[in-house]
mmCIF file of the C-alpha atoms, coordinates in Angstrom:
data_MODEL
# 
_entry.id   MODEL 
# 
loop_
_atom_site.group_PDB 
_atom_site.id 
_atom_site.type_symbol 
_atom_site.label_atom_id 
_atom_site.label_alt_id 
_atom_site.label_comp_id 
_atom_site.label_asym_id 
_atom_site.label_entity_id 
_atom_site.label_seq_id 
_atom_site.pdbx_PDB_ins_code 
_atom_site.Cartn_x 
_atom_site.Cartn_y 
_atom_site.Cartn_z 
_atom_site.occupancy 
_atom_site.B_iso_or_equiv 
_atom_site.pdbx_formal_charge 
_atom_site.auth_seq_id 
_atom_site.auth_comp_id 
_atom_site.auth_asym_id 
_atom_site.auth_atom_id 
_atom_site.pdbx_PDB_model_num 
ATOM 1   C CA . UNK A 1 1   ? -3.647  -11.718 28.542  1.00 0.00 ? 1   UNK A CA 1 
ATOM 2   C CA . UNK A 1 2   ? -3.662  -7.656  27.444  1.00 0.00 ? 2   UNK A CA 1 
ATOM 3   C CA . UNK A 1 3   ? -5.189  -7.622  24.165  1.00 0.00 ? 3   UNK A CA 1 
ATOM 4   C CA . UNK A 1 4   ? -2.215  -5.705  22.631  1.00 0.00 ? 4   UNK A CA 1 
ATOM 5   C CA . UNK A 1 5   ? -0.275  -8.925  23.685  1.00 0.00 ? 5   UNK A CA 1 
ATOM 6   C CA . UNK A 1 6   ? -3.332  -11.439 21.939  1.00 0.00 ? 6   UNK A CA 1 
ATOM 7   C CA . UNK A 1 7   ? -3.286  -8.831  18.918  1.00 0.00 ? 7   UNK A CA 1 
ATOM 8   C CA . UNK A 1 8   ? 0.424   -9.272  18.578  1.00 0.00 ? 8   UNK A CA 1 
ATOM 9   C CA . UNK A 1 9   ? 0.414   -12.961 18.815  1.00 0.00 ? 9   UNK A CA 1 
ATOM 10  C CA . UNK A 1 10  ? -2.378  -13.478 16.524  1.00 0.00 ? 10  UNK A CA 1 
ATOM 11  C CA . UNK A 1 11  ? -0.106  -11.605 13.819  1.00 0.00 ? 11  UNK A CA 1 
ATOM 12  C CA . UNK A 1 12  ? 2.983   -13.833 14.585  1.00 0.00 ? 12  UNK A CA 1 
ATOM 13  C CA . UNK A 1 13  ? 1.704   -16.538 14.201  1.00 0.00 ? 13  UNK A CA 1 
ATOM 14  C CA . UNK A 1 14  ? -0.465  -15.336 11.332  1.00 0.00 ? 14  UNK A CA 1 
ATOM 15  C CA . UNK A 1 15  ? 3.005   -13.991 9.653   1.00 0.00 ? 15  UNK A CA 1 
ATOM 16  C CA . UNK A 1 16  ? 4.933   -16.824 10.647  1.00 0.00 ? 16  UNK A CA 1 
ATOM 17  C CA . UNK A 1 17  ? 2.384   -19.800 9.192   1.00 0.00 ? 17  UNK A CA 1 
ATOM 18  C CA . UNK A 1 18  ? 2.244   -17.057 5.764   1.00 0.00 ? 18  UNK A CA 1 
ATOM 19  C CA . UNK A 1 19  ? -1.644  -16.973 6.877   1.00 0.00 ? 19  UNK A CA 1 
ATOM 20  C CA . UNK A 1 20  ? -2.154  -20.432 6.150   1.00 0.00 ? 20  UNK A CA 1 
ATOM 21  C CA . UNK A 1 21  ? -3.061  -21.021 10.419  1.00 0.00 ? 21  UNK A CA 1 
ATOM 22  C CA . UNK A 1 22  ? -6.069  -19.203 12.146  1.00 0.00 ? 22  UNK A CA 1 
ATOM 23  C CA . UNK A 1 23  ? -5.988  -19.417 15.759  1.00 0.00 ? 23  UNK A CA 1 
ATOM 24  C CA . UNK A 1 24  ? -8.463  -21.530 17.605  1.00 0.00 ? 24  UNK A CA 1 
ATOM 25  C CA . UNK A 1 25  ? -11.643 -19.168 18.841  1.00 0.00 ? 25  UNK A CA 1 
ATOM 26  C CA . UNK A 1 26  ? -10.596 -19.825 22.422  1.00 0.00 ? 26  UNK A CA 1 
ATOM 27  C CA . UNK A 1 27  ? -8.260  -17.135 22.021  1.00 0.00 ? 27  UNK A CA 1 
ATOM 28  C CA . UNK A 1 28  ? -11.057 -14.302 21.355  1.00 0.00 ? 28  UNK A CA 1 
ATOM 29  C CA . UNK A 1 29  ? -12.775 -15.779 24.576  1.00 0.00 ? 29  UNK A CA 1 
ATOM 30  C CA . UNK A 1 30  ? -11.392 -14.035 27.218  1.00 0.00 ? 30  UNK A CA 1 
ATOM 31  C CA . UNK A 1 31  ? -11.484 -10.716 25.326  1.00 0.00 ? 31  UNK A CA 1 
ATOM 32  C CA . UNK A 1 32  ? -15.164 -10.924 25.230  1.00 0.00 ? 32  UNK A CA 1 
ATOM 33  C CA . UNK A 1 33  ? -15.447 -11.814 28.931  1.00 0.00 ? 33  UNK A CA 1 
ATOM 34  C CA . UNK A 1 34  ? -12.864 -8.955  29.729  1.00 0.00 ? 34  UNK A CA 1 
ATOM 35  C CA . UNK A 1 35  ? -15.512 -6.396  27.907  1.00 0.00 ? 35  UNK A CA 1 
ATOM 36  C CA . UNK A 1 36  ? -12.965 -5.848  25.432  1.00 0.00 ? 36  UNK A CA 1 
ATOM 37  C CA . UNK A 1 37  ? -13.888 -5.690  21.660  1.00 0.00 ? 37  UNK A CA 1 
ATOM 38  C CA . UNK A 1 38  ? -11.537 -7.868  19.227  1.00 0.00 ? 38  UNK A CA 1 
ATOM 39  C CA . UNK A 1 39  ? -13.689 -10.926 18.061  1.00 0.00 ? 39  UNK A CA 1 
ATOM 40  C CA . UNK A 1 40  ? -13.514 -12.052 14.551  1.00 0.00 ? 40  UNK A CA 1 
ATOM 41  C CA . UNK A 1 41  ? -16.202 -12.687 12.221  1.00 0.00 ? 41  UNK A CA 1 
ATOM 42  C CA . UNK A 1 42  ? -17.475 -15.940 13.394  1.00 0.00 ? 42  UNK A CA 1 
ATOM 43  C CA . UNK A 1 43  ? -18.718 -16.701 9.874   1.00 0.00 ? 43  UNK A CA 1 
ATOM 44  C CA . UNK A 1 44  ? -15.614 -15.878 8.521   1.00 0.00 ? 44  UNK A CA 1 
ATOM 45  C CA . UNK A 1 45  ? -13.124 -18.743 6.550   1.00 0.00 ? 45  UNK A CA 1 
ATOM 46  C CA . UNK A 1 46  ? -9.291  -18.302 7.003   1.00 0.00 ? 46  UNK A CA 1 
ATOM 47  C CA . UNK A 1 47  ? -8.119  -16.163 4.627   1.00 0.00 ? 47  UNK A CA 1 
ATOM 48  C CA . UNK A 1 48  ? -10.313 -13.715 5.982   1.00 0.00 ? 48  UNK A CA 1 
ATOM 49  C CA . UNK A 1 49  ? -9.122  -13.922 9.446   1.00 0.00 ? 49  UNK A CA 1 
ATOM 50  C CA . UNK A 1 50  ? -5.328  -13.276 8.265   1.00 0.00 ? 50  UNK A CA 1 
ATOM 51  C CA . UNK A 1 51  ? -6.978  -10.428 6.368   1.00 0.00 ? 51  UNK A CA 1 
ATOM 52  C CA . UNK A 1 52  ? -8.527  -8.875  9.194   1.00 0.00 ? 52  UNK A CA 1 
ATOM 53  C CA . UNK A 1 53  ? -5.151  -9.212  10.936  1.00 0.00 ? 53  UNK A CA 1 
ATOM 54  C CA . UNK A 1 54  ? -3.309  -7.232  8.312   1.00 0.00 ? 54  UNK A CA 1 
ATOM 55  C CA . UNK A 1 55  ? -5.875  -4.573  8.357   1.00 0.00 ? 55  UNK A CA 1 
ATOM 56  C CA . UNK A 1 56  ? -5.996  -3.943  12.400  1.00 0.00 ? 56  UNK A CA 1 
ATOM 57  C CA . UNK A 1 57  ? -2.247  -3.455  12.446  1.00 0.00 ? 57  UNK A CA 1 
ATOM 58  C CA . UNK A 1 58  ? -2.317  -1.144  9.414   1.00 0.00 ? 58  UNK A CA 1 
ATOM 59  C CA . UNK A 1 59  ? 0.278   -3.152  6.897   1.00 0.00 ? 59  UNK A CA 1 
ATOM 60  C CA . UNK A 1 60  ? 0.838   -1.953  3.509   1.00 0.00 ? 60  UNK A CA 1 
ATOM 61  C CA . UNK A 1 61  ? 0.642   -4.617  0.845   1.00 0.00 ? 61  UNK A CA 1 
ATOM 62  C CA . UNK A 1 62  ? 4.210   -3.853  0.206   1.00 0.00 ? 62  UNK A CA 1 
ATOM 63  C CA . UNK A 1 63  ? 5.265   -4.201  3.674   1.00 0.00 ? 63  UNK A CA 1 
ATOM 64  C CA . UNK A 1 64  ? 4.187   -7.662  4.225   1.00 0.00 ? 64  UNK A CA 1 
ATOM 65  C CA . UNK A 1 65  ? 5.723   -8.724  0.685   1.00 0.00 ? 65  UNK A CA 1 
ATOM 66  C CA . UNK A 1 66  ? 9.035   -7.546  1.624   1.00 0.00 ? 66  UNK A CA 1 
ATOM 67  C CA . UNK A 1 67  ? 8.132   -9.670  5.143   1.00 0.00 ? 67  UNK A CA 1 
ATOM 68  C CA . UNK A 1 68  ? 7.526   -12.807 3.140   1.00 0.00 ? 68  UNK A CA 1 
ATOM 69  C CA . UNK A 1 69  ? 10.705  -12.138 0.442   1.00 0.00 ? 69  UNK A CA 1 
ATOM 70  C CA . UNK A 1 70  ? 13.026  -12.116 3.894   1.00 0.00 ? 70  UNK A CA 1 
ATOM 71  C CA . UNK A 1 71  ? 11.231  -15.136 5.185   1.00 0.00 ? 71  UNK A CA 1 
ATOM 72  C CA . UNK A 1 72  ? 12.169  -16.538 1.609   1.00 0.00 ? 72  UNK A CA 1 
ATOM 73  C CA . UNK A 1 73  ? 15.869  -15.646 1.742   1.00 0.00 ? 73  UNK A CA 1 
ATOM 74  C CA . UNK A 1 74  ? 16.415  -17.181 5.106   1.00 0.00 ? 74  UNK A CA 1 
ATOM 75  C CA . UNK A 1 75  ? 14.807  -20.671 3.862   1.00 0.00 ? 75  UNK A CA 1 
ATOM 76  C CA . UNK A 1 76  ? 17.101  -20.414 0.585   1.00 0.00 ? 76  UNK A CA 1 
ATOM 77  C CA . UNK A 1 77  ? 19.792  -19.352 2.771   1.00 0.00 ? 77  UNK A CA 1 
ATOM 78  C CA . UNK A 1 78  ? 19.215  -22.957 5.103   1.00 0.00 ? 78  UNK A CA 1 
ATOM 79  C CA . UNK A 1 79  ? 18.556  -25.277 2.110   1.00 0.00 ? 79  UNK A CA 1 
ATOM 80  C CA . UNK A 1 80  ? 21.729  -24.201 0.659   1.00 0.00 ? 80  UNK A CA 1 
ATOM 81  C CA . UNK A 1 81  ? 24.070  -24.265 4.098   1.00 0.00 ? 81  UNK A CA 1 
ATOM 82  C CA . UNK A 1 82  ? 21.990  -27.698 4.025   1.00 0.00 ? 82  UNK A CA 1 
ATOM 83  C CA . UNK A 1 83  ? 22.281  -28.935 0.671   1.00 0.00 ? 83  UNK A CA 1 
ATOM 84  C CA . UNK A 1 84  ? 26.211  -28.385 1.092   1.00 0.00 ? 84  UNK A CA 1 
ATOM 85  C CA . UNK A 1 85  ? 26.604  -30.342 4.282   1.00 0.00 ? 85  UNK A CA 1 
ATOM 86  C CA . UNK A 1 86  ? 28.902  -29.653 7.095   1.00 0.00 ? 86  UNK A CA 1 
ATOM 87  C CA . UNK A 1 87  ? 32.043  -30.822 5.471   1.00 0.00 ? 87  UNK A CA 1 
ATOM 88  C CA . UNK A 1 88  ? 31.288  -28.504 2.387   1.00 0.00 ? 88  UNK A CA 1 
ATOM 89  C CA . UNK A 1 89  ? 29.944  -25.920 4.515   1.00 0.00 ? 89  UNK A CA 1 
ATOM 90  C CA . UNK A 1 90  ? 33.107  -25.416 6.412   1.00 0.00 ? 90  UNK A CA 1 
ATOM 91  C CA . UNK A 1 91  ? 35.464  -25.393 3.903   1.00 0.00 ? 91  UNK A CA 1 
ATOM 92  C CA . UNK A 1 92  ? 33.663  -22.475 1.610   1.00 0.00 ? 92  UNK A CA 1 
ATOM 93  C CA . UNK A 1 93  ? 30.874  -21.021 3.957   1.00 0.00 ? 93  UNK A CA 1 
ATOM 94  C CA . UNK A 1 94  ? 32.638  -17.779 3.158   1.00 0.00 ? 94  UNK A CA 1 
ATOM 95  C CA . UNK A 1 95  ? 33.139  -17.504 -0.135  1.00 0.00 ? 95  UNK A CA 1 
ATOM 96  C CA . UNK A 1 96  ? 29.119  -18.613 -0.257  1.00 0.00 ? 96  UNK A CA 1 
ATOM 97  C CA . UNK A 1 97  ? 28.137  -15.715 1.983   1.00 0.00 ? 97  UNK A CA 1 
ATOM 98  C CA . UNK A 1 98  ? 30.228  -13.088 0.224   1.00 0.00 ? 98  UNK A CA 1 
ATOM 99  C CA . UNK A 1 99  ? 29.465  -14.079 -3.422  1.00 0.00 ? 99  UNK A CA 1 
ATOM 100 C CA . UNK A 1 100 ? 26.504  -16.734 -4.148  1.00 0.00 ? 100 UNK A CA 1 
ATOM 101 C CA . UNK A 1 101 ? 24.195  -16.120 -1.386  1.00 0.00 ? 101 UNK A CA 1 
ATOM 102 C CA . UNK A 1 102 ? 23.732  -12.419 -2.377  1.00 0.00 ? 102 UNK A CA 1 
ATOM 103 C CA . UNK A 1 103 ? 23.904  -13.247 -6.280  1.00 0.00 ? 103 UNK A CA 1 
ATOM 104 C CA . UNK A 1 104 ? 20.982  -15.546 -4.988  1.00 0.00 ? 104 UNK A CA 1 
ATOM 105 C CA . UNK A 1 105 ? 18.748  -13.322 -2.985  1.00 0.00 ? 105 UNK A CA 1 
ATOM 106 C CA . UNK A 1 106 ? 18.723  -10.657 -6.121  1.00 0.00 ? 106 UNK A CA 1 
ATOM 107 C CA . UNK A 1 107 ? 17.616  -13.597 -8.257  1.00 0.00 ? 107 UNK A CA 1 
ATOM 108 C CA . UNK A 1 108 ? 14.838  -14.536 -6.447  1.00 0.00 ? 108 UNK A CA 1 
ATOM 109 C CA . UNK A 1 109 ? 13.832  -10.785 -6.048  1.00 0.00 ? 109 UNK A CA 1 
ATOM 110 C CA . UNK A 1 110 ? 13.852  -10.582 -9.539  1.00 0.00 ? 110 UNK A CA 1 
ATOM 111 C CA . UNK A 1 111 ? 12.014  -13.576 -10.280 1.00 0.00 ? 111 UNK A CA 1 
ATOM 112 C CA . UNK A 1 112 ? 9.329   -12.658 -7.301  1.00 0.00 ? 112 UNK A CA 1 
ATOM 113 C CA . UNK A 1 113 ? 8.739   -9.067  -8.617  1.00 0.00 ? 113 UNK A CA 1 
ATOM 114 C CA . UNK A 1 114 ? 7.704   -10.354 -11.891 1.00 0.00 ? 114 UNK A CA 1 
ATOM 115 C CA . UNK A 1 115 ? 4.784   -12.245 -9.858  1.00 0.00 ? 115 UNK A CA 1 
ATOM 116 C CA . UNK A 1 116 ? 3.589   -8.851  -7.948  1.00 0.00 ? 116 UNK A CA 1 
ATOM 117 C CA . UNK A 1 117 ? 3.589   -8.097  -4.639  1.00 0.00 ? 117 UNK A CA 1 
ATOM 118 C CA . UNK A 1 118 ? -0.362  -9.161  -4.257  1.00 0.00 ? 118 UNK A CA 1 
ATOM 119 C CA . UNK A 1 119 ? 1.018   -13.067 -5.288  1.00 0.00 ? 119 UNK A CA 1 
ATOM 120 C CA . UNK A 1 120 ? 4.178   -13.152 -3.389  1.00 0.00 ? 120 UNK A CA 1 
ATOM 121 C CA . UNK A 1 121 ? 2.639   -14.778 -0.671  1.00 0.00 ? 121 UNK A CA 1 
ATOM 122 C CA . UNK A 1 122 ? 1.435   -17.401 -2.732  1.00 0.00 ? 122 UNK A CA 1 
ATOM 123 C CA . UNK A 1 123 ? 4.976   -18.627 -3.508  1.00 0.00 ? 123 UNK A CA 1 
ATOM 124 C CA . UNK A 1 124 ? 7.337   -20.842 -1.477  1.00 0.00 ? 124 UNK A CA 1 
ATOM 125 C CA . UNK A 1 125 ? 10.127  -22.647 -1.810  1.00 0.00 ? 125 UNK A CA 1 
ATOM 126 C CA . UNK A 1 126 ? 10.417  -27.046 -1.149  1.00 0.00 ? 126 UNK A CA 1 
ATOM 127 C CA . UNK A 1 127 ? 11.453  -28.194 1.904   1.00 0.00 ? 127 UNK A CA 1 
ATOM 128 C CA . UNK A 1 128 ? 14.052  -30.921 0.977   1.00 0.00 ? 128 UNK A CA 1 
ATOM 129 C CA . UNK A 1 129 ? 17.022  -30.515 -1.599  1.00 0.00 ? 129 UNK A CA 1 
ATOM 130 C CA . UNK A 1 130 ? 18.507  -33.519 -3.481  1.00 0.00 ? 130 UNK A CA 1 
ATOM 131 C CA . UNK A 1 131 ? 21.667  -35.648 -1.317  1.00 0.00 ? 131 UNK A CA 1 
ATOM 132 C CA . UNK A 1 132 ? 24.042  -37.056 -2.857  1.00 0.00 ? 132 UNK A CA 1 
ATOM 133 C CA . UNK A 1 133 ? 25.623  -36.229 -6.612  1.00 0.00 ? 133 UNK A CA 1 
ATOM 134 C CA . UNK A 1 134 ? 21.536  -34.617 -7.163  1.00 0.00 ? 134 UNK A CA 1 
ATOM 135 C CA . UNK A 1 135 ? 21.963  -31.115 -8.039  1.00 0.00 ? 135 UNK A CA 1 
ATOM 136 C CA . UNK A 1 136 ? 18.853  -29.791 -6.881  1.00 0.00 ? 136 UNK A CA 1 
ATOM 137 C CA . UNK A 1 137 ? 18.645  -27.288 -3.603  1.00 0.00 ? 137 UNK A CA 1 
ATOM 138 C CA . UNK A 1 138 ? 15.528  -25.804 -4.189  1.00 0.00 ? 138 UNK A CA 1 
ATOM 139 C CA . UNK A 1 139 ? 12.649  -24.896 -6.567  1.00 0.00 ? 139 UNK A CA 1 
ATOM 140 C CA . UNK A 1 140 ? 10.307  -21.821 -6.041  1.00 0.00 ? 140 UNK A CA 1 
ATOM 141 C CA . UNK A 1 141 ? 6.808   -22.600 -7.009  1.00 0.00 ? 141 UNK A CA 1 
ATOM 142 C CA . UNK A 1 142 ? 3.041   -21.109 -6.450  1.00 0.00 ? 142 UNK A CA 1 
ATOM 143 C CA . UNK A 1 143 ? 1.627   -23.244 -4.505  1.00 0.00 ? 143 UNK A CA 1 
ATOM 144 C CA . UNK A 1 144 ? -2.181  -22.546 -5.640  1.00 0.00 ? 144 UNK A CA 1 
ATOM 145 C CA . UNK A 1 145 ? -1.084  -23.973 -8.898  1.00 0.00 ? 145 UNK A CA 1 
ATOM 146 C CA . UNK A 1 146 ? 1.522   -26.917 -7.606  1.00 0.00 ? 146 UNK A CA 1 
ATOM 147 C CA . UNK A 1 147 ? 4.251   -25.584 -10.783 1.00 0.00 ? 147 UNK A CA 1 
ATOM 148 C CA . UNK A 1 148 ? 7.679   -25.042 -10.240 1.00 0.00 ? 148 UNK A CA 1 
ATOM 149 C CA . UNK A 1 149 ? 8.587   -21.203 -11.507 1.00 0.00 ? 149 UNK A CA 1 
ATOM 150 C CA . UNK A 1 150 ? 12.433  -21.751 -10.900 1.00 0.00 ? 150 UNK A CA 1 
ATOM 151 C CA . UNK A 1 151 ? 14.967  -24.423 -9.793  1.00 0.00 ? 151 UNK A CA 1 
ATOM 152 C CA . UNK A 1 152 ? 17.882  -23.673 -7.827  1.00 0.00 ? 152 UNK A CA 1 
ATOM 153 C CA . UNK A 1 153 ? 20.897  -26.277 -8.973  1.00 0.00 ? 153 UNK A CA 1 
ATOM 154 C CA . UNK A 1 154 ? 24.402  -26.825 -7.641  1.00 0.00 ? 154 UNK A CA 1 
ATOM 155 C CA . UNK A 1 155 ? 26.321  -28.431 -9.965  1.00 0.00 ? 155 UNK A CA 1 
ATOM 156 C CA . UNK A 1 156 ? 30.293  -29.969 -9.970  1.00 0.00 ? 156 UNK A CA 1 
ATOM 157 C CA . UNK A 1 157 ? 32.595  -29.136 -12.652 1.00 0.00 ? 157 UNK A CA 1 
ATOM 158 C CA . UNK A 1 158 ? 35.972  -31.079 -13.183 1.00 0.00 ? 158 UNK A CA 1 
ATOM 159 C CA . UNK A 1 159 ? 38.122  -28.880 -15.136 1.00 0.00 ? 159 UNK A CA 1 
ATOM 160 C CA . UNK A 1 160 ? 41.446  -30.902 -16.121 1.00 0.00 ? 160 UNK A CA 1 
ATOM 161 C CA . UNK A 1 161 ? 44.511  -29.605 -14.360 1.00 0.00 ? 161 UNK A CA 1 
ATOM 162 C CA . UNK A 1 162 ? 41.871  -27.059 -11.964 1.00 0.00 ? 162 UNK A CA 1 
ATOM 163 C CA . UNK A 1 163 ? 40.191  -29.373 -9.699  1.00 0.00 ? 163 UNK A CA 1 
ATOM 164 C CA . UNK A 1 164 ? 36.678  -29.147 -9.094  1.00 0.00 ? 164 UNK A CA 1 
ATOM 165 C CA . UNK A 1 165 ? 34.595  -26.355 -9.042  1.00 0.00 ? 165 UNK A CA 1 
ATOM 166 C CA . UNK A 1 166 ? 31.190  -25.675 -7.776  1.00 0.00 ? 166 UNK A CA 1 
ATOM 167 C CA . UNK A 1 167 ? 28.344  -23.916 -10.357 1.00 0.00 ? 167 UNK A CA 1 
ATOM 168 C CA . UNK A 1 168 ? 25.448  -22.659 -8.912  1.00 0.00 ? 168 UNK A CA 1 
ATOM 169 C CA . UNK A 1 169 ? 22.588  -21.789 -11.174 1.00 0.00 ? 169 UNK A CA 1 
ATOM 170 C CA . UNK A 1 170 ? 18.694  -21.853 -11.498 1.00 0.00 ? 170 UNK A CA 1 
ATOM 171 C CA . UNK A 1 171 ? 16.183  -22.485 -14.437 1.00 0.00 ? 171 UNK A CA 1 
ATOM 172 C CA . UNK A 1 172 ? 13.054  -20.756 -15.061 1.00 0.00 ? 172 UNK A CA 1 
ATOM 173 C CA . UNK A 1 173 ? 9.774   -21.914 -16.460 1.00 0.00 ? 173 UNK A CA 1 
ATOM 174 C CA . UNK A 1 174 ? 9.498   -19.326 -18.816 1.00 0.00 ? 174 UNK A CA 1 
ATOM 175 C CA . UNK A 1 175 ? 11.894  -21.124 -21.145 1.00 0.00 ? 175 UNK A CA 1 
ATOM 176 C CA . UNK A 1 176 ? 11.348  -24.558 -19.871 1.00 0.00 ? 176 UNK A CA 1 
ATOM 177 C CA . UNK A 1 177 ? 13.561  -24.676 -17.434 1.00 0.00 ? 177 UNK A CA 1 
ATOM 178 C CA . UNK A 1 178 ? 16.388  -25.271 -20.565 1.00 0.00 ? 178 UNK A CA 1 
ATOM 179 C CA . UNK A 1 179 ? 18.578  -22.346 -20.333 1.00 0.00 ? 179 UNK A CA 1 
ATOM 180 C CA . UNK A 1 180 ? 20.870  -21.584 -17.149 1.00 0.00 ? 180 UNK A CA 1 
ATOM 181 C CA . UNK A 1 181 ? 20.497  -18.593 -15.518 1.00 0.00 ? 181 UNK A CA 1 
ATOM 182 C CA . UNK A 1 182 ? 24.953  -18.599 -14.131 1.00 0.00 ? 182 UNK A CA 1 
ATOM 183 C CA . UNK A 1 183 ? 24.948  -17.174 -9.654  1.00 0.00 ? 183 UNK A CA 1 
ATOM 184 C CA . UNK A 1 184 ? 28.455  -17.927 -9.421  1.00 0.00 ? 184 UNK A CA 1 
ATOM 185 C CA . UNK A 1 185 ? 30.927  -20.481 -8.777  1.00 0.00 ? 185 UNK A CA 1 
ATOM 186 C CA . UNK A 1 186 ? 33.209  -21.398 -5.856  1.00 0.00 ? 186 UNK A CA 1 
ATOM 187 C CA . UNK A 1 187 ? 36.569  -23.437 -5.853  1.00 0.00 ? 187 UNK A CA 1 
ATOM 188 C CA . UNK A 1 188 ? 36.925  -26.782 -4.284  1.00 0.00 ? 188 UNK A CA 1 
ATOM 189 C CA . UNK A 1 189 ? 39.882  -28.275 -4.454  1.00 0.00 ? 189 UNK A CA 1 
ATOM 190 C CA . UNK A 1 190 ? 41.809  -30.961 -6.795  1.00 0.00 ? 190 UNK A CA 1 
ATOM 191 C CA . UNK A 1 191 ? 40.495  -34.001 -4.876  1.00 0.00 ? 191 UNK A CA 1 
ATOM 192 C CA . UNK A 1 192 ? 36.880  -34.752 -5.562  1.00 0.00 ? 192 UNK A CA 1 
ATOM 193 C CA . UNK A 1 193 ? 34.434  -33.391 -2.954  1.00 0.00 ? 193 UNK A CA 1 
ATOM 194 C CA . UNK A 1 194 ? 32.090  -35.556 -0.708  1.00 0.00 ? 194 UNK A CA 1 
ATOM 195 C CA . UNK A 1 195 ? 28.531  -35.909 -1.939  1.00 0.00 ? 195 UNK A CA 1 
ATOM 196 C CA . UNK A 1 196 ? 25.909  -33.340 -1.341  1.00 0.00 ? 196 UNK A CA 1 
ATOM 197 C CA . UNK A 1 197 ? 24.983  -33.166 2.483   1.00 0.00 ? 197 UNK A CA 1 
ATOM 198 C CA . UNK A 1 198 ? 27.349  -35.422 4.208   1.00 0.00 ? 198 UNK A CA 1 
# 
């Protein structure tokens, strides 16, 4: 393999894993037999392999936030489409995309910018949001520190003579995750909806 190809997969997989994988040494071998320099320190631990990464290919610290924010957005933007379940899904997958998905995204930005772009990578959002009549879709939390910083929440309203509605909001440690923080709402209809992910 060209080392422009092994330099380009070691940052993939580097940027896809958020530098939590370090490739196996095996992959450095064949550079070293080909006369090539690219070997790693070999007393190095992980972090500093993803840092050495970063620094070959010449990525601002701002550039790989912005990376990890748009990795962010598509995982909130999969829990949610996930959370509401195909027979939600199909019925208001467009007024989610044109109204609470965006409302979302500048939420989290706000709530990531207030971290700094040299902790952004240390935050991620959980994997699994709450079936059923739960209201929970996500939470964002640093994962050095295993705390929650927001929680994403889908919640159904039954407003006599309107039907149902859907309120999407999110909590914030700051204030004890007490107040809500309103994204936007989306009409269901007058018959009650299925539960969450079905």
């Amino acid at each position: 393999m060209q080392l422009w190809m092994r330099k380009i997969f070691v940052f993939l997989i580097t940027f896809v894993t958020l530098g939590m994988y370090v490739p196996p040494n095996y992959i450095y071998t064949d550079a070293a037999e080909s006369n090539e320099v690219f070997s790693p320190k070999e007393d190095s631990d992980a972090s500093e392999h993803a840092d050495v990464v970063i620094d070959e290919e010449k990525i601002e610290q701002n550039d790989v936030s912005n990376s990890f924010i748009s990795v962010i957005k598509e995982q909130v933007k999969e829990q949610s489409i996930s959370k509401l379940g195909p027979r939600i899904a199909g019925q208001v997958d467009e007024d989610f995309m044109s109204s609470i998905l965006p409302n979302m995204e500048e939420a989290i930005e706000a709530i990531l910018a207030e971290v700094g772009n040299e902790n952004i990578p240390y935050y991620a959002i959980t994997e699994q949001p709450t079936p059923g009549y739960g209201e929970k879709i996500f939470d964002i939390y640093d994962f050095r520190t295993k705390k929650d910083v927001a929680r994403f929440h889908i919640r159904r309203d039954n407003r006599p003579g309107e039907g149902y509605w859907f309120n999407f909001h999110y909590h914030l440690s700051k204030d004890g995750f007490e107040k809500h923080h309103s994204i936007g709402e989306i009409y269901w209809d007058k018959n009650t909806p299925p539960k969450w992910m079905s």
